[in-house]
C-alpha positions in Angstrom: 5.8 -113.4 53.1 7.6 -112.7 55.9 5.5 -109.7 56.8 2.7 -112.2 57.5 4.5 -113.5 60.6 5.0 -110.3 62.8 2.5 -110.3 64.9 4.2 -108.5 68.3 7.7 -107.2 68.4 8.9 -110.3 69.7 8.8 -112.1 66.3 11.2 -110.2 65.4 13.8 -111.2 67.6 13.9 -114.8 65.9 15.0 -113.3 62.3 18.1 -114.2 60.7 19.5 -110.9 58.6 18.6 -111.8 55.4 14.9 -112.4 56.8 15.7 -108.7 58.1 15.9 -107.5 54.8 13.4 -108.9 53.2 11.2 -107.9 55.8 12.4 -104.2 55.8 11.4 -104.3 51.9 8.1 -106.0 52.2 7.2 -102.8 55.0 8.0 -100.4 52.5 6.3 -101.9 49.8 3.2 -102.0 52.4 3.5 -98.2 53.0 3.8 -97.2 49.5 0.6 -99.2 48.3 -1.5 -97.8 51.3 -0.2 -94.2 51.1 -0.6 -94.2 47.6 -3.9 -95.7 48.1 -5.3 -93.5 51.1 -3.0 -90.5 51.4 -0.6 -89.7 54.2 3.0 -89.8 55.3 5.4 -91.5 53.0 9.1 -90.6 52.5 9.3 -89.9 56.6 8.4 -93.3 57.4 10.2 -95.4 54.3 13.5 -93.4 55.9 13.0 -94.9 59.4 12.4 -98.5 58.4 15.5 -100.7 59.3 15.5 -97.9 62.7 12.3 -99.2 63.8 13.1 -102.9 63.4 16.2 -102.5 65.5 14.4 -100.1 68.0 11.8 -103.4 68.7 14.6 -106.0 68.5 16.6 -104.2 71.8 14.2 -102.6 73.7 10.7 -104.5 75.1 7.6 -102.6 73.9 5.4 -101.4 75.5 7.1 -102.4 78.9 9.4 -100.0 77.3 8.4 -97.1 76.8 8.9 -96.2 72.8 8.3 -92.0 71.8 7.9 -90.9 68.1 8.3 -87.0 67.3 7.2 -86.5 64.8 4.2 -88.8 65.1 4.1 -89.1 60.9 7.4 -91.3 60.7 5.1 -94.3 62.9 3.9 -96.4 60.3 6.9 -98.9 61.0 5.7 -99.1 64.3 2.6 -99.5 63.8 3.0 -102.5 60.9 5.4 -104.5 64.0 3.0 -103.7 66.7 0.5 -105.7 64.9 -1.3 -103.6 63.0 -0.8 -104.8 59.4 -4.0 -105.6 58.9 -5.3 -101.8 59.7 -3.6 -100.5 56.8 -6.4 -101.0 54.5 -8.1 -98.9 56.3 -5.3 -95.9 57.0 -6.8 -92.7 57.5 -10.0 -93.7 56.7 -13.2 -93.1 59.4 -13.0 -95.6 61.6 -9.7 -96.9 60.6 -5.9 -96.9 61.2 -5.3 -93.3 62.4 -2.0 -92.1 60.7 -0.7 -91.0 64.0 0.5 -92.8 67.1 -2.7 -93.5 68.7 -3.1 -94.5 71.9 -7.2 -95.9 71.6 -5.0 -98.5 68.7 -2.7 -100.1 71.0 -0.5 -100.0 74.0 2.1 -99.8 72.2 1.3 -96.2 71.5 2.4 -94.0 74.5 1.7 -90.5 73.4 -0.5 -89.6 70.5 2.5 -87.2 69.2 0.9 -85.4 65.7 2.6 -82.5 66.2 6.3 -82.1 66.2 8.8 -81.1 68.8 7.3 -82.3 71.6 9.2 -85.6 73.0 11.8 -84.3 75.0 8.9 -83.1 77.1 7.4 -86.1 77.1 10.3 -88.5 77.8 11.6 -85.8 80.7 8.0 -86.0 82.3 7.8 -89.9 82.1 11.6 -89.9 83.4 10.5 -88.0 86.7 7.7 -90.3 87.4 10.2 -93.0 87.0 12.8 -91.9 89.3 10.3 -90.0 91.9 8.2 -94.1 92.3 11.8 -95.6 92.4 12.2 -97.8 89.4 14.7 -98.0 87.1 14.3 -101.8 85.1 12.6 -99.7 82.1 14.1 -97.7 79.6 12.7 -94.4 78.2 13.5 -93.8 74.5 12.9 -91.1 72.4 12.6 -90.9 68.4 12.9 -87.2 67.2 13.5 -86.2 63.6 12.6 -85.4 60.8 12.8 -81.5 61.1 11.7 -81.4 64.7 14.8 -80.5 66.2 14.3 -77.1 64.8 11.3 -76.4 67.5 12.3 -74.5 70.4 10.2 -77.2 72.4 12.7 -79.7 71.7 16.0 -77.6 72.8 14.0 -76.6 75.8 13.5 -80.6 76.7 17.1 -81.0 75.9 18.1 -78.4 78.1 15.7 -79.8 81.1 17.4 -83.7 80.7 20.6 -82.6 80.9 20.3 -80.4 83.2 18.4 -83.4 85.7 20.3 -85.9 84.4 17.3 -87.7 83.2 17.8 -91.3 82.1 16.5 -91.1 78.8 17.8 -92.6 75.9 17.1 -89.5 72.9 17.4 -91.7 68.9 17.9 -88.1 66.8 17.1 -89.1 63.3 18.5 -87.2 60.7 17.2 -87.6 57.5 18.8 -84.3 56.0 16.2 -82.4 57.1 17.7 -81.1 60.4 20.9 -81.0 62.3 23.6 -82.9 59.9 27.0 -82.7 60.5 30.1 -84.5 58.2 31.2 -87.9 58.9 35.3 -88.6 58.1 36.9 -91.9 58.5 38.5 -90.9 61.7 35.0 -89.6 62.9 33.6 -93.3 62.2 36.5 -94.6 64.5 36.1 -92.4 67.4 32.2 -93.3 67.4 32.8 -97.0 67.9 35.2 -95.9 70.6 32.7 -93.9 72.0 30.2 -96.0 71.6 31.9 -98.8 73.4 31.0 -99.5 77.4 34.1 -101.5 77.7 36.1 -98.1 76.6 34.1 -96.1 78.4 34.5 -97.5 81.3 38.3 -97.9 81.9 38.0 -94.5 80.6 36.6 -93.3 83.8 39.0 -95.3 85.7 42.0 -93.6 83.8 40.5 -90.3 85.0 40.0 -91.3 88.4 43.9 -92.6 88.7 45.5 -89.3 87.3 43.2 -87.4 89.7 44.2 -89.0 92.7 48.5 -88.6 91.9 49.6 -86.4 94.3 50.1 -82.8 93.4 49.9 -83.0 89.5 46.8 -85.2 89.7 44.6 -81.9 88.4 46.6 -81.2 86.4 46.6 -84.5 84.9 43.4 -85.1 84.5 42.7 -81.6 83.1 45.0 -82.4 80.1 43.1 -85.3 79.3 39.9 -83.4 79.1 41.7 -80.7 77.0 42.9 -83.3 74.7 39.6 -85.2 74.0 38.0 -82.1 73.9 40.1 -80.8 71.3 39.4 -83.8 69.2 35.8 -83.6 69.6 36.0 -80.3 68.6 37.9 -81.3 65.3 36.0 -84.5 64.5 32.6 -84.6 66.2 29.6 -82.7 67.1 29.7 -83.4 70.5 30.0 -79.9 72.0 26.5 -78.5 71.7 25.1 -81.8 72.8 27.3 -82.9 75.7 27.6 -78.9 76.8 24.0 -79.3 77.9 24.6 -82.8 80.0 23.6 -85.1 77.3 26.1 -87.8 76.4 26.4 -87.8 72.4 27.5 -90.8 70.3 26.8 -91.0 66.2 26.3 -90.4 63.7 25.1 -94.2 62.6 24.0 -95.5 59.3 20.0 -96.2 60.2 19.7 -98.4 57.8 22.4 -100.9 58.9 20.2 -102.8 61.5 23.2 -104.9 62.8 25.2 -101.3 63.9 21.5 -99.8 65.0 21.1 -102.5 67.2 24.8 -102.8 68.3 24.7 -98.8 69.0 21.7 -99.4 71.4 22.3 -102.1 73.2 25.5 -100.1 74.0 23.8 -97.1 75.2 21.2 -99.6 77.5 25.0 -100.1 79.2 26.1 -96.8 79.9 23.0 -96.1 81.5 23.3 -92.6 83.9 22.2 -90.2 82.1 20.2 -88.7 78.9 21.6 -90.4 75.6 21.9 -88.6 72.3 22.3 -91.6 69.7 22.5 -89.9 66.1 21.5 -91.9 63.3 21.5 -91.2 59.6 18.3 -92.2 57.2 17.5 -91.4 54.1 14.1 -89.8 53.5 12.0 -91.5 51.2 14.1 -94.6 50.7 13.2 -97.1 49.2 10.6 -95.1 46.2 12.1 -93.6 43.6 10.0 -90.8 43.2 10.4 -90.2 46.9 14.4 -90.1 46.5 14.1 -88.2 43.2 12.4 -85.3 45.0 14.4 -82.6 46.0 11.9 -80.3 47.8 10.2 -82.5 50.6 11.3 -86.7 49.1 7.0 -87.1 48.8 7.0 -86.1 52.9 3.8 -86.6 52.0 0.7 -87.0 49.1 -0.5 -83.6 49.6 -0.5 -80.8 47.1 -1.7 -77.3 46.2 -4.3 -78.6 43.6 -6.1 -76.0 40.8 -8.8 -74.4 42.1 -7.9 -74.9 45.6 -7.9 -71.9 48.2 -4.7 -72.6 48.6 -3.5 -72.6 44.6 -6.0 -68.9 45.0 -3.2 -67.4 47.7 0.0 -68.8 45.6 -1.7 -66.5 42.9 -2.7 -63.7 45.0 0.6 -63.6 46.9 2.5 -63.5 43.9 0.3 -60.7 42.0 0.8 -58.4 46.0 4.6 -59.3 46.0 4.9 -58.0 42.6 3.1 -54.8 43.9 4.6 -54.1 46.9 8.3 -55.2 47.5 8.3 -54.8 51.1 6.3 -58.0 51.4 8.0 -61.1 52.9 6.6 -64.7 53.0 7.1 -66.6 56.0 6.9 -70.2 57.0 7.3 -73.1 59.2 9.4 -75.6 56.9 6.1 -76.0 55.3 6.9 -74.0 51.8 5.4 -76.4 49.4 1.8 -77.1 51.1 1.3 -73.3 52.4 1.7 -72.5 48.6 5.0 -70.2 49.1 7.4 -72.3 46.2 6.1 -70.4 43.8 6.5 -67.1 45.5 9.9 -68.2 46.4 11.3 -68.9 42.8 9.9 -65.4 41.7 10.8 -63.3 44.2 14.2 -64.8 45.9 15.3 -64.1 49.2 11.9 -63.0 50.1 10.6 -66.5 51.2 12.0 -67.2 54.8 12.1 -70.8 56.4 12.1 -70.6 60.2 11.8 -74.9 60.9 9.3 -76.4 62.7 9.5 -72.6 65.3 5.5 -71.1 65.2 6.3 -69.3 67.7 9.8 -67.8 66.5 7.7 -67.2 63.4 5.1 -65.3 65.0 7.8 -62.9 67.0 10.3 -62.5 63.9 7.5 -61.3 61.6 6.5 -58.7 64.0 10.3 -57.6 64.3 9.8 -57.8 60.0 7.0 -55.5 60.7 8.6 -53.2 62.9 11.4 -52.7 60.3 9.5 -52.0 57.8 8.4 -54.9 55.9 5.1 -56.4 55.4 5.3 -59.8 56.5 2.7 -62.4 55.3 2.8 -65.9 57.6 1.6 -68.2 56.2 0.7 -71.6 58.1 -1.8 -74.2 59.0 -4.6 -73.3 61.3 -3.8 -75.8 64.0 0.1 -75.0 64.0 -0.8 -71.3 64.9 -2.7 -72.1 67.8 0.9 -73.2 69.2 2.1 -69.5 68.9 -1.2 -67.8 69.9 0.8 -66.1 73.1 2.9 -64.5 70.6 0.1 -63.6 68.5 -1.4 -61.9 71.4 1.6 -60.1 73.1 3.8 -59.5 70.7 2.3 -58.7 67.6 -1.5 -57.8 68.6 -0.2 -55.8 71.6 2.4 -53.9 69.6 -0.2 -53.2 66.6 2.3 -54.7 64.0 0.3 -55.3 60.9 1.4 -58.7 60.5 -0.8 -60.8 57.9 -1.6 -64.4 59.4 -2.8 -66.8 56.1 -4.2 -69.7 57.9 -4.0 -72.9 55.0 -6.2 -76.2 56.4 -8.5 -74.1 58.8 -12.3 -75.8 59.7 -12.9 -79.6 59.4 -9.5 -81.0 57.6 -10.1 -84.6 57.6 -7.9 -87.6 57.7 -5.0 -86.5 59.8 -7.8 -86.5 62.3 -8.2 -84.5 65.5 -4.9 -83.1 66.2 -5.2 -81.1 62.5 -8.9 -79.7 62.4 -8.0 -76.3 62.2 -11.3 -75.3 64.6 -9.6 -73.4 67.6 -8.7 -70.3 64.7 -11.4 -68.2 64.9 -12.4 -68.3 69.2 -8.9 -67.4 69.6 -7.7 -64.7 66.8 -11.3 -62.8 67.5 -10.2 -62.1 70.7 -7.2 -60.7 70.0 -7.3 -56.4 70.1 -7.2 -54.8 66.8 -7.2 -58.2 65.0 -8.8 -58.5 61.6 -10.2 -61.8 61.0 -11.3 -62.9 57.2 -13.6 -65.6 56.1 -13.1 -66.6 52.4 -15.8 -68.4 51.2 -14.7 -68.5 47.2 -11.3 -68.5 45.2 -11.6 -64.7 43.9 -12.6 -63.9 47.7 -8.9 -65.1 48.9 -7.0 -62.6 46.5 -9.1 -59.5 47.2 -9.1 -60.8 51.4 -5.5 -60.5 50.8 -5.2 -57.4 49.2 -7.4 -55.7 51.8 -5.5 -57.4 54.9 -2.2 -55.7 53.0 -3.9 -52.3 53.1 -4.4 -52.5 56.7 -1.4 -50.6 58.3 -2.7 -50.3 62.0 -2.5 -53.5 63.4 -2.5 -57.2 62.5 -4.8 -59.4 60.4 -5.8 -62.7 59.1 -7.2 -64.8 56.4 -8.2 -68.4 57.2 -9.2 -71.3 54.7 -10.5 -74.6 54.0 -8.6 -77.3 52.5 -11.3 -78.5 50.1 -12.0 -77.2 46.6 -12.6 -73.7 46.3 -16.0 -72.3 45.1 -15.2 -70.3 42.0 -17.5 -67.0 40.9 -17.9 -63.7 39.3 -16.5 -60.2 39.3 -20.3 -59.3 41.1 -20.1 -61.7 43.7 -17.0 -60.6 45.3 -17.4 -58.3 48.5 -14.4 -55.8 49.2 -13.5 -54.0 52.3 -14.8 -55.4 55.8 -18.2 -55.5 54.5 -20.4 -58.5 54.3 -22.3 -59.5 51.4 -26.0 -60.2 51.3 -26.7 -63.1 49.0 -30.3 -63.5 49.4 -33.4 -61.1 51.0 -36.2 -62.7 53.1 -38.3 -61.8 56.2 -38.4 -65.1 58.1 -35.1 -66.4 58.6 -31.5 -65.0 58.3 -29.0 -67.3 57.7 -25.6 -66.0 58.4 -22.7 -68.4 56.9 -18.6 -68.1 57.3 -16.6 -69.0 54.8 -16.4 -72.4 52.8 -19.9 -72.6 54.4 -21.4 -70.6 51.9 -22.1 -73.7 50.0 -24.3 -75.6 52.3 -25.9 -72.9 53.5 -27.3 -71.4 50.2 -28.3 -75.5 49.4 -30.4 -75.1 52.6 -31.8 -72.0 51.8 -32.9 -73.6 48.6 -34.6 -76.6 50.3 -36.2 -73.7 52.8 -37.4 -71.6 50.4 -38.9 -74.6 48.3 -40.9 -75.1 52.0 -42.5 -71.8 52.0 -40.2 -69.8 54.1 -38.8 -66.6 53.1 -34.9 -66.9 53.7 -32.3 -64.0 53.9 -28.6 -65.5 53.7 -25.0 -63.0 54.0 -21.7 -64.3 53.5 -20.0 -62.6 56.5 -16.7 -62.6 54.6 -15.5 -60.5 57.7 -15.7 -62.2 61.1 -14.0 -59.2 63.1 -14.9 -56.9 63.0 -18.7 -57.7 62.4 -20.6 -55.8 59.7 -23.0 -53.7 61.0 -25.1 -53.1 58.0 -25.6 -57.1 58.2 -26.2 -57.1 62.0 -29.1 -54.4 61.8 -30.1 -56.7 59.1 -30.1 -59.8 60.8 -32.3 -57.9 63.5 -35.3 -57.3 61.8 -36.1 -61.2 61.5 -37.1 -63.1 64.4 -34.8 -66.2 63.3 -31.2 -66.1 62.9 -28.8 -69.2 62.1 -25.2 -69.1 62.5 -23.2 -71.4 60.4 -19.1 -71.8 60.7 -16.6 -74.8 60.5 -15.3 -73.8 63.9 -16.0 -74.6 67.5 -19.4 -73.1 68.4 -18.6 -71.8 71.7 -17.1 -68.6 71.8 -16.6 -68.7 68.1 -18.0 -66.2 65.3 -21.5 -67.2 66.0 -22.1 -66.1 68.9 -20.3 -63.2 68.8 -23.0 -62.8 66.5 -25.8 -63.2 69.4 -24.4 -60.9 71.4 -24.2 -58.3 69.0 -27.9 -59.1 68.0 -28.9 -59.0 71.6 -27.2 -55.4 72.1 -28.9 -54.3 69.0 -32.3 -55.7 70.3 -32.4 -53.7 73.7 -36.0 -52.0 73.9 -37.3 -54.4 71.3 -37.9 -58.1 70.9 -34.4 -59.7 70.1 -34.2 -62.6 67.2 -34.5 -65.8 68.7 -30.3 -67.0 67.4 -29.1 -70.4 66.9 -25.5 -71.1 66.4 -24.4 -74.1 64.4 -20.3 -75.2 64.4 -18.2 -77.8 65.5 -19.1 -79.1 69.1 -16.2 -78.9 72.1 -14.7 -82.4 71.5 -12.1 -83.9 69.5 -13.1 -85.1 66.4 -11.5 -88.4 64.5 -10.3 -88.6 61.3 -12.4 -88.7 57.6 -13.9 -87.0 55.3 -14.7 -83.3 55.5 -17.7 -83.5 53.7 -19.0 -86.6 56.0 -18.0 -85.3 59.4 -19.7 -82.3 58.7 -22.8 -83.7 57.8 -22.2 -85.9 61.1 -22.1 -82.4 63.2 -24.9 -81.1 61.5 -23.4 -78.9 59.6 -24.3 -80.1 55.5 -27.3 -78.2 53.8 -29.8 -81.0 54.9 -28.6 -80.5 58.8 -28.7 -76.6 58.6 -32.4 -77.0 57.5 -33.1 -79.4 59.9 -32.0 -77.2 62.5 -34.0 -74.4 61.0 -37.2 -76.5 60.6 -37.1 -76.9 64.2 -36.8 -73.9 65.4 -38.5 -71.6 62.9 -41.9 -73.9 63.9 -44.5 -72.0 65.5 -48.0 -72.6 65.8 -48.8 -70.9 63.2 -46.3 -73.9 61.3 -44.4 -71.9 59.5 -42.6 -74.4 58.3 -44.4 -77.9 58.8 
């Protein structure tokens, strides 16, 4: 096996083409048994195969510097960097991370895991270049798979070209992004283009009809008309090289001989910020990857039965019917947000925006403006990226926008870059904000419904991505009440969300104990129930339990309230349990909760201690 071998970049060097292709099939066959086997990215990375072995056959990594945007289309990388070995452990704790990953190798310059951001990068690592002098190291940037539809990435565009940056950009278009057609005559003008040794006496041909006398300008203006107008017909060069950038493409990425041909041609017309455009095919490789037409298996995830997300595809569906005002928005992320379904039943009322949070964000409170009800729905850690738009332009205007936040809390293997923790601190302090907590299935439809019915400003629902609890009609709160679960006189545990669960498990193992336990589903976490704060009071213990950073999140919003409602009286002594101000690697939910604390036996544990008195409450 040929796979066996590469142990550093370098080994790659010393392949014949055939060993080429076996290799490239022996990589895919590596990412399809661990992906299959651990989750994670697959058609993204089986489209950039043959890109990656001709990226480490020209350029030196890590001496140079090698950028992947989006960070999911790495696994290539990873497996020629030495890291074959790792992928029996891929996304699991303490394992291969499925990001670039800088603590891995140094190979790894940026930890990149979400999209749209290299251009940034490579214009910030360009500057430091130029400004300490050196120029023997090239800068090259992967960007693809859908992340040229960020407004991040145009801006970085803008900036290279503008300075002139010497930055070799590899745009890799897997049909998912920019993709314009390729004629015959197309192909010739690209190996023209492509060509230093055209190029070159190019510049001198301009140079010599700009110095004739008198019709020298005019001259050399007629040759710029001229290739301009054949750009015009046969390339798409003019948004590129109208910002500065130097565009040659499109190239078959999975022809390693022209990849590496195409580069090594663009390492000699140094001088400036590179566009080289490459065509891949998503998913290559797989036939069920190639056979599907919504995303080619971007990845392994799905809206599964019984998930929160499967109980807002039917909620969404059952409001849309209802009220045909309502619009669905997203962020290229249709299928996992749970919006395909709304989409084939209500067409034209599902709108796509690409990888552009924050064009999301303002266009649904134009939507709202109009006269719509739009209903965003996206990840919890991909809003964060949009939250000044939150803020100012739909919390400020009081457009009742609906925010549906999919993957919010502890998510898991994609590790810390995709814990959706930041949520709650940040949309609480938002004016006029709604914030729900769903802590079972039938909980998401009626959060829904309620969020819809609020006209005077903006609102949102946030989720886990684990299993849904399931209940009954009489366990279902409505309005922006909480919901009392259990009544005690010792302890009041107050839980948010999906942990409902663990916190009625502790309240079992504390009750067992001897101590008389209150617990309320908050259900709302802004504004706070009042009914349930006044309840809260009258104990003198109060826990706080939430999947979201502790500080400044819901619990101790919670304190504060407590402490206001105390003033003239002794005040419950509070302790708030969430996720601790760090990032936190990938793995299970279920296990790094339990590592935080935060599983029924740590939410006792916590309660044990500080419920003991000398009277030993609790022993």
């Amino acid at each position: 096996m040929i796979l066996e071998s590469i142990t550093t970049p370098n080994d790659l060097r010393a392949l014949t083409p055939e060993q080429l292709e076996t290799l490239a099939r022996e990589m895919r066959e590596l990412i399809i048994d661990s992906v299959t086997t651990h989750g994670g990215h697959l058609g993204s990375n089986l489209g950039v195969v043959e890109l990656t072995i001709a990226i480490h056959r020209v350029f030196d990594s890590p001496r140079d510097i090698i950028l992947w945007d989006t960070g999911h289309q790495c696994y290539p990388h990873k497996i020629v960097t030495g890291r074959m070995q790792g992928f029996e452990q891929l996304r699991q704790a303490g394992g291969l991370s499925g990001y670039p990953s800088r603590a891995e190798s140094d190979h790894d310059w940026i930890e990149d895991s979400h999209a749209s951001t290299v251009l940034s990068w490579a214009y910030g690592l360009a500057t430091a270049e130029a400004t300490k002098g050196e120029s023997d190291r090239q800068i090259v940037a992967v960007i693809g798979d859908g992340a040229m539809t960020g407004g991040m990435a145009f801006e970085g565009l803008n900036n290279l070209g503008h300075a002139g940056r010497d930055v070799i950009i590899i745009l890799n278009d897997n049909g998912r992004s920019y993709a314009p057609t390729v004629s015959r005559l197309g192909e010739s003008l690209v190996k023209i283009r492509n060509n230093p040794v055209y190029m070159r006496r190019q510049a001198r041909l301009e140079k010599l009809l700009a110095d004739i006398p008198v019709v020298g300008g005019i001259a050399e203006r007629g040759l710029e008309a001229t290739k301009a107008a054949i750009r015009e017909m046969w390339e798409p060069t003019a948004f590129f090289e109208a910002l500065g950038v130097r565009y040659a493409g499109p190239f078959d990425g999975h022809d390693i001989a022209a990849l590496e041909e195409a580069l090594t041609n663009a390492i000699a017309m140094r001088g400036g910020p590179q566009v080289i455009h490459v065509m891949t095919q998503k998913g290559r490789g797989y036939g069920p990857a190639e056979n599907d037409p919504i995303k080619r298996l971007h990845d392994t995830s799905e809206s599964k039965p019984g998930s929160y997300t499967a109980a807002f595809t039917e909620a969404l569906i059952a409001e849309g019917a209802a009220r045909p005002e309502l619009v669905a928005i997203t962020a290229a992320m249709p299928d996992s947000t749970g919006l395909l379904a709304f989409s084939e039943r209500f067409p034209g009322r599902m709108l796509d925006v690409g990888i552009a949070e924050q064009h999301a964000v303002t266009a649904a409170a134009g939507m709202a403006r109009g006269g719509l009800r739009p209903v965003f729905a996206v990840y919890s850690t991909f809003l964060t990226r949009a939250f000044d738009q939150v803020n100012l332009d739909v919390g400020l205007h009081g457009e009742p926008v609906v925010f549906c936040l999919d993957r919010a809390g502890i998510t898991g293997d994609d590790g810390p870059s995709h814990h959706g923790v930041l949520d709650m601190v940040l949309l609480t302090k938002v004016p006029g904000m709604t914030v729900f907590a769903p802590s079972s299935y039938q909980e998401v439809g009626q959060m829904l419904h309620d969020a819809l019915d609020i006209t005077d400003g903006p609102s949102a629902i946030r989720w886990a991505k684990t299993e849904a609890r399931h209940v009954g009609p009489t366990e279902v709160g409505s309005g922006l009440n909480a919901r009392q679960i259990i009544s005690g006189t010792d302890l009041c545990i107050i839980s948010v969300g999906k942990m409902l669960d663990t916190a009625e498990a502790a309240a079992a193992q504390l009750t067992a104990e001897g101590l008389s336990v209150s617990l309320w589903d908050a259900r709302v976490v802004k504004p706070l129930d009042i009914n349930m704060l006044a309840a809260a009071a009258a104990h003198p213990y109060v826990i706080t339990v939430e999947d979201g950073l502790r500080e400044g999140g819901v619990g101790s919003a919670i304190a504060d309230s407590l402490a206001e409602l105390s003033i003239g009286r002794t005040a419950p002594r509070v302790r708030t349990l969430g996720v601790p101000t760090q990032y936190v690697p990938h793995g299970k939910p279920a296990a790094i909760l339990a590592e935080l604390g935060l599983d029924a036996d740590g939410i006792a544990a916590s309660a044990r201690a500080m419920c003991r008195t000398e009277r030993n409450v609790i022993a």
